[in-house]
C-alpha positions in Angstrom: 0.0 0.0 0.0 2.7 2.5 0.9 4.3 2.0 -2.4 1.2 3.5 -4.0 0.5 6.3 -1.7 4.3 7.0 -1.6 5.7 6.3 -5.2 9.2 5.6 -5.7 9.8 8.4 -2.5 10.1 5.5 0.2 12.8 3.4 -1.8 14.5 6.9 -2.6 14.6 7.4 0.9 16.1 4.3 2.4 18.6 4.5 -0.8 19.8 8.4 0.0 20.3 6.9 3.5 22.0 4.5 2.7 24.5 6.6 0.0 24.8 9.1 3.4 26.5 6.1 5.3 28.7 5.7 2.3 30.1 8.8 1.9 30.1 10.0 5.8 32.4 6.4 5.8 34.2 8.5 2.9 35.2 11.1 5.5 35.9 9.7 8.2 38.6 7.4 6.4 40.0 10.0 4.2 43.3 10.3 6.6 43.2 6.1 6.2 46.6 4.8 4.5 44.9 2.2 1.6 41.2 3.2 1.9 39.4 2.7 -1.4 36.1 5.6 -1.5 32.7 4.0 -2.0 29.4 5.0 -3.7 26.0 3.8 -4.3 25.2 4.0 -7.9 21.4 5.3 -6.9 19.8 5.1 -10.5 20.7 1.7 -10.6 19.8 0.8 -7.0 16.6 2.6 -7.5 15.9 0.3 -9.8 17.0 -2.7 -8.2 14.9 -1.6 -5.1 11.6 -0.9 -7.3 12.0 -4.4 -9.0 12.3 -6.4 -5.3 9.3 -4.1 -4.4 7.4 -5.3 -7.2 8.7 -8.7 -6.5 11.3 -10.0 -9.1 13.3 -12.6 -7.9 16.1 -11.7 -9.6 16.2 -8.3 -7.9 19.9 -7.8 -5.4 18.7 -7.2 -1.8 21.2 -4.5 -1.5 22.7 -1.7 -3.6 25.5 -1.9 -5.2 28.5 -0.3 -3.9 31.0 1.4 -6.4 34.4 2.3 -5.9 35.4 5.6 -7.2 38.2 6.5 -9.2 40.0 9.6 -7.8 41.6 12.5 -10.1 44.6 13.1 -7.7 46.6 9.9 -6.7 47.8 9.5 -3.1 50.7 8.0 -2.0 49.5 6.0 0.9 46.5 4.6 -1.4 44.0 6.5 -0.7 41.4 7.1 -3.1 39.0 9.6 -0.8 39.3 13.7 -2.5 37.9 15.4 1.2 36.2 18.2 -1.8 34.5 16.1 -3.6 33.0 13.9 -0.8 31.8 16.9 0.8 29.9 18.1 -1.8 28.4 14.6 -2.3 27.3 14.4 1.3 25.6 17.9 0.2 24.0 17.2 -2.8 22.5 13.8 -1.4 21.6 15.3 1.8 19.6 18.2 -0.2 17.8 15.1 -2.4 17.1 13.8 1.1 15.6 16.8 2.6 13.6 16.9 -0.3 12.2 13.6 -1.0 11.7 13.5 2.7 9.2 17.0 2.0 7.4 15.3 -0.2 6.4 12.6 2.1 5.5 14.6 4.8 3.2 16.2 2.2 2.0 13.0 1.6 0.8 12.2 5.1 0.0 15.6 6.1 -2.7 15.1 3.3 -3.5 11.6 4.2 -4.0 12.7 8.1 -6.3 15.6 7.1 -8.3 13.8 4.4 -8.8 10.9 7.7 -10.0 13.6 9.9 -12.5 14.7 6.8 -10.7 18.2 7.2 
């Protein structure tokens, strides 16, 4: 039911969360000799997370995890660019904030239309 009252906006949500871990994982490791910066591909795990909603068995349980190639090479191995995991912790948290609107919307709209307001 909540995948019709909701849309795609619940999957989104548990998907932006899950990119936030990523990249706040991203941070905290970017002084780590040999850490390798993750991200979640969120088209594609979008996707993947509609298609287990809708129940295809082929569907992966979890999204995929990417590693990401870095423009500056470190010496110690790191891959992490402090910049651009910052502004990707931005930009999702933004998405977030907004997708996370729209549901409140959603059951602001619901909760009225229950008490026949």
């Amino acid at each position: 039911m909540s995948d019709r009252i909701f849309g795609i906006h619940g999957a989104a949500l548990e998907l932006r969360s899950e990119r936030m871990r990523v990249i706040a994982s991203n941070i905290a490791n970017a002084a780590t000799p040999g850490y390798k910066a993750r991200d979640v591909d969120f088209d594609a795990g979008l996707k993947a997370k509609l298609a287990q909603d809708t129940g295809s068995p082929s569907a992966p349980s979890e999204p995929e995890l990417l590693y990401r190639r870095n423009a500056m090479p470190s010496l110690d191995g790191n891959t992490v660019e402090l910049g651009r995991e910052q502004i990707a912790f931005a930009e999702n948290a933004l998405a977030y904030s907004a997708t996370l609107e729209f549901v409140k919307g959603k059951v602001n709209t619901i909760t009225r239309a229950l008490k026949g307001e």
